[in-house]
MDAnalysis code that builds the backbone (N, CA, C; Angstrom):
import MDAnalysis as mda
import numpy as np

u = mda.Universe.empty(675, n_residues=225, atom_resindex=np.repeat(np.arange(225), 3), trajectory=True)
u.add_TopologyAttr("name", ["N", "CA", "C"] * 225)
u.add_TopologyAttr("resid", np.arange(1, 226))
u.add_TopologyAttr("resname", ["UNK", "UNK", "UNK", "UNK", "UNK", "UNK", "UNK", "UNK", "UNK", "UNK", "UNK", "UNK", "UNK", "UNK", "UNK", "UNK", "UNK", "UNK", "UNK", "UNK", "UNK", "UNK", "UNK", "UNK", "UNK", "UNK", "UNK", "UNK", "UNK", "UNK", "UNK", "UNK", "UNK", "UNK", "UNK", "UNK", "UNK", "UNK", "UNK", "UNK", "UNK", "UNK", "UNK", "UNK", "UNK", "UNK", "UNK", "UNK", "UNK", "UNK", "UNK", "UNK", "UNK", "UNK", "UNK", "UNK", "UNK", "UNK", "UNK", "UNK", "UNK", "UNK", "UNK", "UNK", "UNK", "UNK", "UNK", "UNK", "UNK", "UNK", "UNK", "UNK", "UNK", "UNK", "UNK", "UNK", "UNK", "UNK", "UNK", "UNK", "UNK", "UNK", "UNK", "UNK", "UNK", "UNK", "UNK", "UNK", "UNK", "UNK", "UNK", "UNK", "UNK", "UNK", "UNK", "UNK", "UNK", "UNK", "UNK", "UNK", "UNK", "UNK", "UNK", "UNK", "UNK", "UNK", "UNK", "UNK", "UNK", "UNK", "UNK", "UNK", "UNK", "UNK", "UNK", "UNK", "UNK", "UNK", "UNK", "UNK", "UNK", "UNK", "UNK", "UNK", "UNK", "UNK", "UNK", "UNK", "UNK", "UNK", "UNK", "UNK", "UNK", "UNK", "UNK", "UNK", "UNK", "UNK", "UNK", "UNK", "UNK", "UNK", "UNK", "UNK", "UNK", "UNK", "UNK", "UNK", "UNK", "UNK", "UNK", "UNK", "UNK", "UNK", "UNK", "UNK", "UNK", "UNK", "UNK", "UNK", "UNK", "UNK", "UNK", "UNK", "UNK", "UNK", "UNK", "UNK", "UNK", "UNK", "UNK", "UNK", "UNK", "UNK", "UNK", "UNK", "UNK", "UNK", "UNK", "UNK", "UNK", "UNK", "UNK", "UNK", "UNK", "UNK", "UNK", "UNK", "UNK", "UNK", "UNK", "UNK", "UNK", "UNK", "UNK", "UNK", "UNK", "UNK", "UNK", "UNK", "UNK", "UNK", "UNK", "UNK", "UNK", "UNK", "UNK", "UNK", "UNK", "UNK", "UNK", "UNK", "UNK", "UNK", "UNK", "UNK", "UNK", "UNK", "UNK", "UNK", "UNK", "UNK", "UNK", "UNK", "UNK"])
u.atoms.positions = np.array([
    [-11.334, -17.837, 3.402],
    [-10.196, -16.974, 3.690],
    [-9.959, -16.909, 5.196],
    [-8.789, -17.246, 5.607],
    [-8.136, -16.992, 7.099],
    [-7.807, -15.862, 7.368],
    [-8.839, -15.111, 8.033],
    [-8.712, -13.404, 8.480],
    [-7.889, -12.977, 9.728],
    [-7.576, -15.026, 10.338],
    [-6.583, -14.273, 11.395],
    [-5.182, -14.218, 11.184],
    [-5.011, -14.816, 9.794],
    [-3.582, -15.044, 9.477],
    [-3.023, -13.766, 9.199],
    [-1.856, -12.841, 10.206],
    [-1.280, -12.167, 10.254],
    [-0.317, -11.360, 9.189],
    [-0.698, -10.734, 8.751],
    [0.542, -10.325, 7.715],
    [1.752, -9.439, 8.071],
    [0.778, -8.413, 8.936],
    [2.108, -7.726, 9.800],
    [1.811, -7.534, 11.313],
    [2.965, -8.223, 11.828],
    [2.585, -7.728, 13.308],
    [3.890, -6.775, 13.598],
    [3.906, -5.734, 14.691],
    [4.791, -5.044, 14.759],
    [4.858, -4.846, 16.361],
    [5.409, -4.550, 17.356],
    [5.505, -4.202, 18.617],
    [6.467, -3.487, 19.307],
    [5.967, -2.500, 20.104],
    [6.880, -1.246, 20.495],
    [8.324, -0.371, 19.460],
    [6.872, -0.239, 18.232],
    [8.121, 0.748, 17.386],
    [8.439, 1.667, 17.911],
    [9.529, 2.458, 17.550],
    [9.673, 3.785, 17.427],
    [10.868, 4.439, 16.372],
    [10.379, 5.129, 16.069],
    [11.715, 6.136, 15.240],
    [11.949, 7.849, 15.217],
    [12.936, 8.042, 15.600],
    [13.471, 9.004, 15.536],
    [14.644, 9.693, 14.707],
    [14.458, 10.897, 14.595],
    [15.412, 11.826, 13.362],
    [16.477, 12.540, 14.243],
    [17.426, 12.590, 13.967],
    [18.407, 13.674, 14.361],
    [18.202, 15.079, 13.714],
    [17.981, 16.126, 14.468],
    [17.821, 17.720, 13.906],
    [18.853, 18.116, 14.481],
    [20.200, 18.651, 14.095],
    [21.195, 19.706, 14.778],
    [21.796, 18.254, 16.041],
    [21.113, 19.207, 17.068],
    [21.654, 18.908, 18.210],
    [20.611, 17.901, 18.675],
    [19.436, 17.833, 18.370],
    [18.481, 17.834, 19.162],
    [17.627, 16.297, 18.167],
    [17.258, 14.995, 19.150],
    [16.598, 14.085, 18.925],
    [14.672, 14.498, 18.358],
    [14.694, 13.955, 17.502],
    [12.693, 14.059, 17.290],
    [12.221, 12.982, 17.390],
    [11.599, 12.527, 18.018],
    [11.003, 11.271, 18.089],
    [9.316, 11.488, 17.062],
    [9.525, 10.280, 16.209],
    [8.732, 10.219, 15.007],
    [7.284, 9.043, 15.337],
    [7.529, 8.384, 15.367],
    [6.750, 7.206, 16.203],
    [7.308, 6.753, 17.615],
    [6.418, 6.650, 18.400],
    [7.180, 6.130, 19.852],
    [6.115, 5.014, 20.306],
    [6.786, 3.598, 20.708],
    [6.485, 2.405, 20.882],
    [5.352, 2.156, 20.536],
    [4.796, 1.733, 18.764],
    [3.549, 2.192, 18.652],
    [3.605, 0.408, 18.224],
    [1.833, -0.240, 18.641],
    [1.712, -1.675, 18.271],
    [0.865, -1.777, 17.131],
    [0.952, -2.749, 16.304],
    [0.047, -2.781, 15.421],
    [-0.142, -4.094, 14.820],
    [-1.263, -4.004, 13.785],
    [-0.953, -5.677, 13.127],
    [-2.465, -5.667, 12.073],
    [-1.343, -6.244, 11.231],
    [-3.008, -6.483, 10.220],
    [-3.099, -8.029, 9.375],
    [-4.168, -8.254, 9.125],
    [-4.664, -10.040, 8.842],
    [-4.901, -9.837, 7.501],
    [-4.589, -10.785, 7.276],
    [-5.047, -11.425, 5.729],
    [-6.936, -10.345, 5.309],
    [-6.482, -10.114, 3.962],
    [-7.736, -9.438, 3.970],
    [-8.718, -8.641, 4.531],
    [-7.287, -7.898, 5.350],
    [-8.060, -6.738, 6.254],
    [-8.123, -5.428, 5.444],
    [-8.652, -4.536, 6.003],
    [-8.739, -3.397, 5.112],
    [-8.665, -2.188, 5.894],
    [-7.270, -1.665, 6.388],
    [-7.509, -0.547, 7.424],
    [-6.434, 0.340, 7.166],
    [-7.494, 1.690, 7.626],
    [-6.705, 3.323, 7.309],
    [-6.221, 3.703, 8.269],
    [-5.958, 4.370, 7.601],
    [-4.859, 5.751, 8.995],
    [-5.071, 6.875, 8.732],
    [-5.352, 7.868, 9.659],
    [-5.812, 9.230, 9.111],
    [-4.939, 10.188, 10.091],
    [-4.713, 11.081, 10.302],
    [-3.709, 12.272, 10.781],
    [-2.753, 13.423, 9.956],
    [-2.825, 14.205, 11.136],
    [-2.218, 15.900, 10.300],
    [-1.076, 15.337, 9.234],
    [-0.516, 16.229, 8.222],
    [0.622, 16.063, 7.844],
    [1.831, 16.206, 9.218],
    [3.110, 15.342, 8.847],
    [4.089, 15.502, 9.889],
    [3.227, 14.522, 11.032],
    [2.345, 14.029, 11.039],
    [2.294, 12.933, 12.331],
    [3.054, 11.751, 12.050],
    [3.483, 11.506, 10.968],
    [4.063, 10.290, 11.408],
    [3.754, 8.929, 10.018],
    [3.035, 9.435, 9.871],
    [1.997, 8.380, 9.159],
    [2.637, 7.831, 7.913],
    [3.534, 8.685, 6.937],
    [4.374, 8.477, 5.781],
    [5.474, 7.740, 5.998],
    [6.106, 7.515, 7.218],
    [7.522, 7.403, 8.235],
    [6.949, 5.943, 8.423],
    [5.672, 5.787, 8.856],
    [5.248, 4.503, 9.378],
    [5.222, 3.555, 8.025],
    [4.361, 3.483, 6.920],
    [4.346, 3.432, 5.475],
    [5.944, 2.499, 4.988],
    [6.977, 4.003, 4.766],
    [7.677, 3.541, 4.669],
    [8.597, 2.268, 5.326],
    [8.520, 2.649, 6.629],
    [9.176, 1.314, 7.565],
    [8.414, -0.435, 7.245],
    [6.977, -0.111, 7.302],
    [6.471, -1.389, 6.619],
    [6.255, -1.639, 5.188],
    [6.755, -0.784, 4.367],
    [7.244, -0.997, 3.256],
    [8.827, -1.597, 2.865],
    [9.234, -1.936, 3.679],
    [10.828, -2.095, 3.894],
    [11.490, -0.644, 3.152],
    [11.253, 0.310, 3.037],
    [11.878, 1.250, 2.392],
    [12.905, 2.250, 3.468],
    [12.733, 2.075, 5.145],
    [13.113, 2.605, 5.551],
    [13.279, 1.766, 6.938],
    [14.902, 1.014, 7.225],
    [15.418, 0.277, 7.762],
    [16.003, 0.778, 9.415],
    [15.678, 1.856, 10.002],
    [16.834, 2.700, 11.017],
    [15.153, 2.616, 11.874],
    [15.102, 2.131, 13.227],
    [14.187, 2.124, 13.681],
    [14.263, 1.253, 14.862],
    [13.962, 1.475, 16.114],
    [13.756, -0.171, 16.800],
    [12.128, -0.366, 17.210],
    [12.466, -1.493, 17.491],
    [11.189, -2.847, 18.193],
    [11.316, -3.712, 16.762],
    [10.221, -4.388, 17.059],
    [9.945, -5.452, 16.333],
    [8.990, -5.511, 15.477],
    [9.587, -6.052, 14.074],
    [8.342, -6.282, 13.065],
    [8.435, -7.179, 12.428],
    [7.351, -8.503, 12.301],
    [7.503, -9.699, 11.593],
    [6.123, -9.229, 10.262],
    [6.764, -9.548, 9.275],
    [5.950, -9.557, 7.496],
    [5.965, -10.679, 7.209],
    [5.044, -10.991, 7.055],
    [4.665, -12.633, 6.646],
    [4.991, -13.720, 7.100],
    [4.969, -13.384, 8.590],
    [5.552, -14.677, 8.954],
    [7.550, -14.187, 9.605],
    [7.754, -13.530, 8.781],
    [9.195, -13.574, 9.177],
    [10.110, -12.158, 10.029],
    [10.762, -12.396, 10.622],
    [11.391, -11.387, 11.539],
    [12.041, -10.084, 10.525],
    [11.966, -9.334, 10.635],
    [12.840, -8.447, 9.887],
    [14.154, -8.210, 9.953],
    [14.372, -8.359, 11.258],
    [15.545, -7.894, 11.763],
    [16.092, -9.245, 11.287],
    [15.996, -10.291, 11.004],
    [17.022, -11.351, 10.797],
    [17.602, -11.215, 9.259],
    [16.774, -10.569, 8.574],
    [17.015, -10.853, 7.343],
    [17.658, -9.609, 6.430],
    [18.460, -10.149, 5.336],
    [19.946, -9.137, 5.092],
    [19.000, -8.285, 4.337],
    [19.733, -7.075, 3.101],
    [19.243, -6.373, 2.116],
    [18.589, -6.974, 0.942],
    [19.497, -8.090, 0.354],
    [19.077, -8.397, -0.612],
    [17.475, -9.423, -0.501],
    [17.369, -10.251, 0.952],
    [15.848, -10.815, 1.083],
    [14.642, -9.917, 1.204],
    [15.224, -8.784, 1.937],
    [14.450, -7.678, 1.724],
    [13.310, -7.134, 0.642],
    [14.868, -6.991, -0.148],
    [13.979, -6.273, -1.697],
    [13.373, -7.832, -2.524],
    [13.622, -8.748, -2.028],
    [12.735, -9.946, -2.771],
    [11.311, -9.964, -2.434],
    [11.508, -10.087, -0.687],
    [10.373, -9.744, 0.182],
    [9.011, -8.580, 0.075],
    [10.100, -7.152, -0.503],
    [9.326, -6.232, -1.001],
    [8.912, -6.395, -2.310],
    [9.282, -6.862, -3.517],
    [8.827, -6.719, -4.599],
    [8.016, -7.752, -4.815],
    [7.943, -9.270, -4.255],
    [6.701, -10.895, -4.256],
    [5.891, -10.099, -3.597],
    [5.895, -9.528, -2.413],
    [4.844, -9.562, -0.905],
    [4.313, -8.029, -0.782],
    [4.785, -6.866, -1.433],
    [4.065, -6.139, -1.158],
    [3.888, -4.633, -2.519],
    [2.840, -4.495, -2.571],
    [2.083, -3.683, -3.745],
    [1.962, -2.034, -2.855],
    [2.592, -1.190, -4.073],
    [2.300, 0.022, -3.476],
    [1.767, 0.668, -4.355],
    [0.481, 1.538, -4.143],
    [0.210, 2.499, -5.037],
    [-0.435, 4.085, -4.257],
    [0.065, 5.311, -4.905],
    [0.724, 6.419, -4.134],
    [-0.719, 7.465, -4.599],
    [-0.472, 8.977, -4.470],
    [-1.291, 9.575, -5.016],
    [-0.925, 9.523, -6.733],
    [-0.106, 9.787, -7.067],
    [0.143, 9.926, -8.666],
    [0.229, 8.724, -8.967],
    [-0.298, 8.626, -10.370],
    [-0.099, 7.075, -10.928],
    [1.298, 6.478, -11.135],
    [2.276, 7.530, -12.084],
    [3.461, 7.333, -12.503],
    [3.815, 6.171, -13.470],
    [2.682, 6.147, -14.028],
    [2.588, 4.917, -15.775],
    [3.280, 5.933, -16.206],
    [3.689, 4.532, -17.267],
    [5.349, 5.320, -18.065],
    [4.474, 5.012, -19.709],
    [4.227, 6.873, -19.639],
    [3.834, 6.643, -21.168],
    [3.492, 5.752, -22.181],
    [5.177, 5.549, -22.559],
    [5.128, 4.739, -23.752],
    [4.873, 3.364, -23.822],
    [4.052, 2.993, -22.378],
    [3.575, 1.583, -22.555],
    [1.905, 1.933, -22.226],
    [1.626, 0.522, -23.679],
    [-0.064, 0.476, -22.948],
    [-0.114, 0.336, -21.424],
    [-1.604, 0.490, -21.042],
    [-2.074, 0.474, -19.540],
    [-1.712, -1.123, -19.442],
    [-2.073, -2.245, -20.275],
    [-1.699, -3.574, -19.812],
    [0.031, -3.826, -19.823],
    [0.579, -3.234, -20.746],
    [2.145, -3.423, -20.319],
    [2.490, -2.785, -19.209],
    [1.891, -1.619, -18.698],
    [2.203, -1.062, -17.384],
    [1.802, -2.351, -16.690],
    [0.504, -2.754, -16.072],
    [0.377, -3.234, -15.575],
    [1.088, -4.688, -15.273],
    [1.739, -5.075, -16.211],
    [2.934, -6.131, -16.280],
    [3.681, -6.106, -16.107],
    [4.661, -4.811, -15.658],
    [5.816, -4.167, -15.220],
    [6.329, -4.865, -14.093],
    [5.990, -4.779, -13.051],
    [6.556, -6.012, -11.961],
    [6.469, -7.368, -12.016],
    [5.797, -7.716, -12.941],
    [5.607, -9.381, -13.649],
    [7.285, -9.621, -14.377],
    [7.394, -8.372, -15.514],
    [9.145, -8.545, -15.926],
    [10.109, -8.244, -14.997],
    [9.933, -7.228, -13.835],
    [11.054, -7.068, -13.341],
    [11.508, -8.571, -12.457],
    [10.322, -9.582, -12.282],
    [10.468, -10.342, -11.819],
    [11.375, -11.738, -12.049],
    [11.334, -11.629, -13.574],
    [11.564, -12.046, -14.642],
    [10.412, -12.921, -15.712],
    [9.734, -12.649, -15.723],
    [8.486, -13.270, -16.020],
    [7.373, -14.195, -14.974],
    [6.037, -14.173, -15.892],
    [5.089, -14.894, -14.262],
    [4.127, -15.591, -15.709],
    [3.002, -15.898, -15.235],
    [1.995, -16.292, -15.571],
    [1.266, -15.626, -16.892],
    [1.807, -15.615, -18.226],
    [0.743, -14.543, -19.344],
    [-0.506, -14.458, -18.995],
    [-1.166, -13.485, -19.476],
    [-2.414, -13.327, -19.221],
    [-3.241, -12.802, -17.558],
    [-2.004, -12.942, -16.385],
    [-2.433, -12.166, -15.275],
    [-2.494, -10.557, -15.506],
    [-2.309, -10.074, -16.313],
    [-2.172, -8.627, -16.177],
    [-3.929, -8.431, -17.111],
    [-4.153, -9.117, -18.031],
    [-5.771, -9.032, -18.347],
    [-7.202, -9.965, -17.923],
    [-6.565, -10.663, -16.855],
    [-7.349, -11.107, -16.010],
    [-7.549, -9.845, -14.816],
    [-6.713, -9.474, -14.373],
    [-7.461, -8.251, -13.263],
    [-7.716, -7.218, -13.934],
    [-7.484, -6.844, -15.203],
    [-8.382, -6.004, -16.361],
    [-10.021, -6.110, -16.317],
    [-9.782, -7.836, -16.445],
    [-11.447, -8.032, -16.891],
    [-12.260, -8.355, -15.345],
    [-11.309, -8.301, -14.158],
    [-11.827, -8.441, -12.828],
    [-12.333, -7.357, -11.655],
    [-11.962, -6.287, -12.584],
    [-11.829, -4.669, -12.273],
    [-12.756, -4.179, -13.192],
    [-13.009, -4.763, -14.618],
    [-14.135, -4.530, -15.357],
    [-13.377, -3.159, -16.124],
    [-11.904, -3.332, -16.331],
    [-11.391, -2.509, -16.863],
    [-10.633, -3.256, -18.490],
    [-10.973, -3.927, -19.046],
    [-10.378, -4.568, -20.086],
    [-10.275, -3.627, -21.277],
    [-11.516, -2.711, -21.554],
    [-11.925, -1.607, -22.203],
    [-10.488, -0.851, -22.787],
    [-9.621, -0.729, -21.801],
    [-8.388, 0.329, -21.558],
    [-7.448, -0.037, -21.896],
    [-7.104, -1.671, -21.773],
    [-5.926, -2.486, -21.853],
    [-5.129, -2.151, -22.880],
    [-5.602, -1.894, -24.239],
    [-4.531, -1.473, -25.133],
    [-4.421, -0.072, -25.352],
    [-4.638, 0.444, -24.613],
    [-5.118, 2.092, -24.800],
    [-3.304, 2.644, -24.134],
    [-3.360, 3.645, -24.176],
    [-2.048, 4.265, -23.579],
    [-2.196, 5.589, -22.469],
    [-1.393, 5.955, -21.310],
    [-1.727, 6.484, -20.648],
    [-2.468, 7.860, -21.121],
    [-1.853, 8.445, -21.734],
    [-2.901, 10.027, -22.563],
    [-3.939, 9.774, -22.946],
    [-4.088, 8.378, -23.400],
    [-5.823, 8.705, -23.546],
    [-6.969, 7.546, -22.420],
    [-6.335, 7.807, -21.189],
    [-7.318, 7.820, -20.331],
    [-7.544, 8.555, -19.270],
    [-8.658, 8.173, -18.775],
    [-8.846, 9.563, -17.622],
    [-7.990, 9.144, -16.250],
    [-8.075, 10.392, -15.481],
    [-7.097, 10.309, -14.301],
    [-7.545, 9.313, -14.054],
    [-9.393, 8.931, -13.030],
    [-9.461, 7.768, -12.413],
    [-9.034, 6.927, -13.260],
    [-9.053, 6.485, -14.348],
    [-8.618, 5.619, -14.935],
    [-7.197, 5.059, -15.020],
    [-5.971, 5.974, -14.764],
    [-4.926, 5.791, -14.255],
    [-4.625, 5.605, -13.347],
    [-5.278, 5.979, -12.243],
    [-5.032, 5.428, -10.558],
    [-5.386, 4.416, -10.637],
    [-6.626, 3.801, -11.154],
    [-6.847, 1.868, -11.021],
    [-5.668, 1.523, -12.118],
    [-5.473, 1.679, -13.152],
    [-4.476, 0.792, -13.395],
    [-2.760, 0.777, -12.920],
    [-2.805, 2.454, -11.602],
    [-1.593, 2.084, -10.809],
    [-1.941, 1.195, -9.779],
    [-3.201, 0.592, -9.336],
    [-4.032, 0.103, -8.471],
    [-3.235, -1.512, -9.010],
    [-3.871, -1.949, -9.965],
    [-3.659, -3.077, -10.682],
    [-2.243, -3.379, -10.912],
    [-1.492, -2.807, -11.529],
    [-0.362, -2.718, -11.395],
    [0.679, -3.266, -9.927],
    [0.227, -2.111, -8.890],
    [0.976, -2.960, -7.545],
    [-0.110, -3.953, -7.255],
    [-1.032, -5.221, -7.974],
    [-1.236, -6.070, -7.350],
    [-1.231, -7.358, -7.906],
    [-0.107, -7.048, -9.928],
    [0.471, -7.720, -10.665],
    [0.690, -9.219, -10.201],
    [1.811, -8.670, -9.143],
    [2.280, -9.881, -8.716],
    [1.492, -10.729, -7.257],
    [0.579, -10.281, -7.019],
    [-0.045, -11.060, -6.223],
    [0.558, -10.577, -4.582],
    [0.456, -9.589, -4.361],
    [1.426, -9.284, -3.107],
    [0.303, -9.579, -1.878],
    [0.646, -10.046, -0.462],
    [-0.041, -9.904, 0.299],
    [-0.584, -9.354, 1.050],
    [0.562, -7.710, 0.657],
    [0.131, -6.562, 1.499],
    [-0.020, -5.242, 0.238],
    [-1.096, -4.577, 0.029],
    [-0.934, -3.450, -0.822],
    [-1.174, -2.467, 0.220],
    [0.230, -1.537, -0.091],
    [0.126, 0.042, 0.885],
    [-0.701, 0.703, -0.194],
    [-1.286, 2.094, 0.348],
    [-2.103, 2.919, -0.521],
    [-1.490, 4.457, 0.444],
    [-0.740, 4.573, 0.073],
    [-0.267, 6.481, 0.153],
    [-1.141, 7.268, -0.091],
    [-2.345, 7.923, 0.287],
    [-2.899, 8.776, -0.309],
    [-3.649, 8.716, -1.495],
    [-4.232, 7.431, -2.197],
    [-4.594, 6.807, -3.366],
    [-5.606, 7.731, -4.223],
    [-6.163, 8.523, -3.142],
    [-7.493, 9.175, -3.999],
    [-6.934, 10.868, -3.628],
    [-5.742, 11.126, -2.980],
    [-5.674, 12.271, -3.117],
    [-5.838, 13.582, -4.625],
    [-5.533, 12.905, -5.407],
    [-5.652, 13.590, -6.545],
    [-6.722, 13.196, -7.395],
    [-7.612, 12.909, -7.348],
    [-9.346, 12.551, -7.047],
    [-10.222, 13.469, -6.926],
    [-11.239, 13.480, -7.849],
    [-12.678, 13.904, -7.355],
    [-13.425, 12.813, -6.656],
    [-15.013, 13.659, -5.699],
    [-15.385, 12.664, -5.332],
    [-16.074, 10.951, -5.872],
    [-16.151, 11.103, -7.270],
    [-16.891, 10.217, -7.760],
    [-15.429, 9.031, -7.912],
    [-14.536, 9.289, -8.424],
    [-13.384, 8.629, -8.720],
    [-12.618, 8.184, -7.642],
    [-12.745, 9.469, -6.803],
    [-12.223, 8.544, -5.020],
    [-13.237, 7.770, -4.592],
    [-13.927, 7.483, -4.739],
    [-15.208, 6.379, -4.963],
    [-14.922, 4.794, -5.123],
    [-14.739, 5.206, -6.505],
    [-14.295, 4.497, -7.227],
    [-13.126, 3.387, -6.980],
    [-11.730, 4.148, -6.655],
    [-10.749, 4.022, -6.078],
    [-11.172, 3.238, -4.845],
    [-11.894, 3.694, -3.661],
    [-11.745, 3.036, -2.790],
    [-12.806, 1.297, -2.385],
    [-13.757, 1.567, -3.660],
    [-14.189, 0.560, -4.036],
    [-13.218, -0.629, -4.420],
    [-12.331, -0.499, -5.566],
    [-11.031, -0.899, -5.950],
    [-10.403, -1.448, -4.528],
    [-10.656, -0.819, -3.925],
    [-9.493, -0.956, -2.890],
    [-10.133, -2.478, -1.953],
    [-11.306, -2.314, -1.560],
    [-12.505, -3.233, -0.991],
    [-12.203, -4.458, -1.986],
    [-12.326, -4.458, -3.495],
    [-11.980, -5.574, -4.036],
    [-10.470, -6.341, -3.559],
    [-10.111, -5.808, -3.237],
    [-8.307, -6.213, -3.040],
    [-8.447, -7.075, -1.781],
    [-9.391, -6.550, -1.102],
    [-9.410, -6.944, 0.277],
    [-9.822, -8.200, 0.379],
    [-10.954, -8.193, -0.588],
    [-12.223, -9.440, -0.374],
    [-11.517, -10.134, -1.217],
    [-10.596, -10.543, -1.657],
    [-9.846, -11.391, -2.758],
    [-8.337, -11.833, -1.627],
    [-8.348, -11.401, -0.244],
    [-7.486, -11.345, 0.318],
    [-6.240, -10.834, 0.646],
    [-6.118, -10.223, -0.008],
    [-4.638, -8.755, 0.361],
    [-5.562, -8.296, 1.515],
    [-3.831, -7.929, 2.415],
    [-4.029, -7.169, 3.581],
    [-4.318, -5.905, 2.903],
    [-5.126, -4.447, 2.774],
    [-4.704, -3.040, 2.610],
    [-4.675, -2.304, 3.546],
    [-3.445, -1.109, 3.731],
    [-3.411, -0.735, 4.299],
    [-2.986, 1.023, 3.488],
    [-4.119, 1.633, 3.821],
    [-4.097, 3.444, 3.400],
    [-3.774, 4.221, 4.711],
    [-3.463, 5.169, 3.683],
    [-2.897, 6.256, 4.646],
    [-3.911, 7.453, 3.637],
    [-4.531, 8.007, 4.982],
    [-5.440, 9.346, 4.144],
    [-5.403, 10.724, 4.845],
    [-6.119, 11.469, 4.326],
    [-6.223, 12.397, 4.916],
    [-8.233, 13.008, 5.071],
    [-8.569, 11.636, 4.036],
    [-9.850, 12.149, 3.896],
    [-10.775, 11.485, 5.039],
    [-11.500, 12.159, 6.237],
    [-12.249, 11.206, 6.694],
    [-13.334, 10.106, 6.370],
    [-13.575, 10.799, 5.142],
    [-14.632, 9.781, 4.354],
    [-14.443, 8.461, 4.256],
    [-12.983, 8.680, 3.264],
    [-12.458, 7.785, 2.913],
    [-11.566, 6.891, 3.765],
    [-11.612, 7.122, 4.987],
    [-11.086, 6.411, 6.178],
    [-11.976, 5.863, 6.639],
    [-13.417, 5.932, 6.479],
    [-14.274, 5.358, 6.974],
    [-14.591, 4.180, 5.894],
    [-14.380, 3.891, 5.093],
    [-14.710, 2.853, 4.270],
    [-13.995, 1.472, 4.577],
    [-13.048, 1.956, 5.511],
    [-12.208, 0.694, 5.892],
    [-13.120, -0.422, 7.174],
    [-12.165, -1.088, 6.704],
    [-12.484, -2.504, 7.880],
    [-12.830, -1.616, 9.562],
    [-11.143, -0.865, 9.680],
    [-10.658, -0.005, 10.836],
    [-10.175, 0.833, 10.380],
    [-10.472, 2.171, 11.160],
    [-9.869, 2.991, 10.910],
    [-8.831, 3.445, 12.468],
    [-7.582, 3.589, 12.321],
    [-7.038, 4.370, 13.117],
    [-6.418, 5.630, 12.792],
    [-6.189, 6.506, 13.884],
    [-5.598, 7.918, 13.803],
    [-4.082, 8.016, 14.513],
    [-3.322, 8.320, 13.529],
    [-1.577, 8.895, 14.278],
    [-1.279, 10.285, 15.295],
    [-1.196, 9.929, 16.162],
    [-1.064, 11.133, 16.832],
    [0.069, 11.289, 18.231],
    [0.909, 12.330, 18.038],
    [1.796, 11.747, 18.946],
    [2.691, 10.772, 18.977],
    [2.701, 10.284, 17.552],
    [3.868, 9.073, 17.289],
    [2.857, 7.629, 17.609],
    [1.818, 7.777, 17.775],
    [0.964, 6.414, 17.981],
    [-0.102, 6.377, 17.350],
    [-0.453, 5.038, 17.483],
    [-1.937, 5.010, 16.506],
    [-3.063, 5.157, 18.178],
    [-3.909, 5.187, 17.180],
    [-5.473, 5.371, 18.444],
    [-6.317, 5.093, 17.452],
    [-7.116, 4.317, 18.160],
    [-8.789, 4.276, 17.347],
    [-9.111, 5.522, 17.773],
    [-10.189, 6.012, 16.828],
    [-10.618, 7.422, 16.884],
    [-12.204, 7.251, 18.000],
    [-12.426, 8.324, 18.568],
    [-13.732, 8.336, 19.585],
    [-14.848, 8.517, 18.995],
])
């Protein structure tokens, strides 16, 4: 695996909100960048910034300047519609809540971005079943499994399609400690199989399990002292 191959590099962001009259600056010229199979957190207050950042390298939130290249490619060159191609092949998100839709088994959930795609490969959605050591569940339906058990298969789910970057929002917030455990174990597999991850926490623990951990503060990242 090539750990220096870049997935996101970004340089002198910043973003700001309009309140009333008055400018907020949200991030200010902040640098960053993460490699193939890296594995790094972010930890800071609510309101630092950190959800704002997320979204922008999620392509979910476009109003911003400096520069950010995803996989290789410029952002700024490319229209709406490469975008959401870009976001749905290249990058896996999974949040604090699971948000499996009932009325499908845990393996049809987990195939959900395989159809929206229009179909992929059969059998990828019970190969990271049996690679997660979760096959047990596959035909089971969301009510009858346990929470951790629904966060890995929202885990599995954003990594259906093979994305190169999985965001993690808060993944173990709604977690005990054994299951945020768990979870962030999950998360280490993603890594060592090569996805970039990149969490956003609030738990120091669980910020420490990463490759790197940095802290938002002031609209910037910092390694912590």
């Amino acid at each position: 695996m090539d750990k220096t191959e870049k997935i996101v590099e970004i340089t002198n962001l910043s973003k700001a909100y309009t309140q009333g009259h008055e400018q907020i600056l949200v991030l200010e010229e902040l640098d960053f960048s993460i490699s193939k199979g890296e594995f790094i957190s972010i930890v800071g207050p609510s309101g630092s910034g950190k959800s704002t950042f997320l979204n922008i390298v999620g392509l979910l939130d476009d109003v911003y300047s400096g520069e950010i290249r995803l996989f290789g490619r410029r952002l700024e060159d490319l229209g709406e519609a490469e975008k959401a191609v870009l976001r749905l092949k290249n990058i896996g998100f999974v949040f604090q809540f699971d948000s499996l839709l009932p009325e499908f088994t845990v393996l049809e959930n987990i195939e959900m971005p395989a159809r929206v795609l229009g179909g992929a490969a059969p059998g990828r959605g019970l190969e990271l079943l049996k690679h997660f050591d979760l096959e047990v569940i596959a035909h089971k339906f969301p009510m009858e499994i346990s929470g951790g058990e629904k966060q890995r298969a929202a885990m599995l789910r954003a990594l259906r399609n093979g994305p190169a970057l999985l965001i993690a929002d808060e993944p173990t917030g709604n977690l005990d400690r054994h299951n945020s455990g768990v979870i962030l174990d999950d998360l280490r597999r993603a890594a060592d199989l090569g996805t970039a991850v990149l969490m956003v926490t609030h738990n120091e623990e669980a910020a420490r399990r990463a490759d790197r951990s940095l802290r938002m503060a002031g609209g910037r990242l910092e390694t912590p002292k």
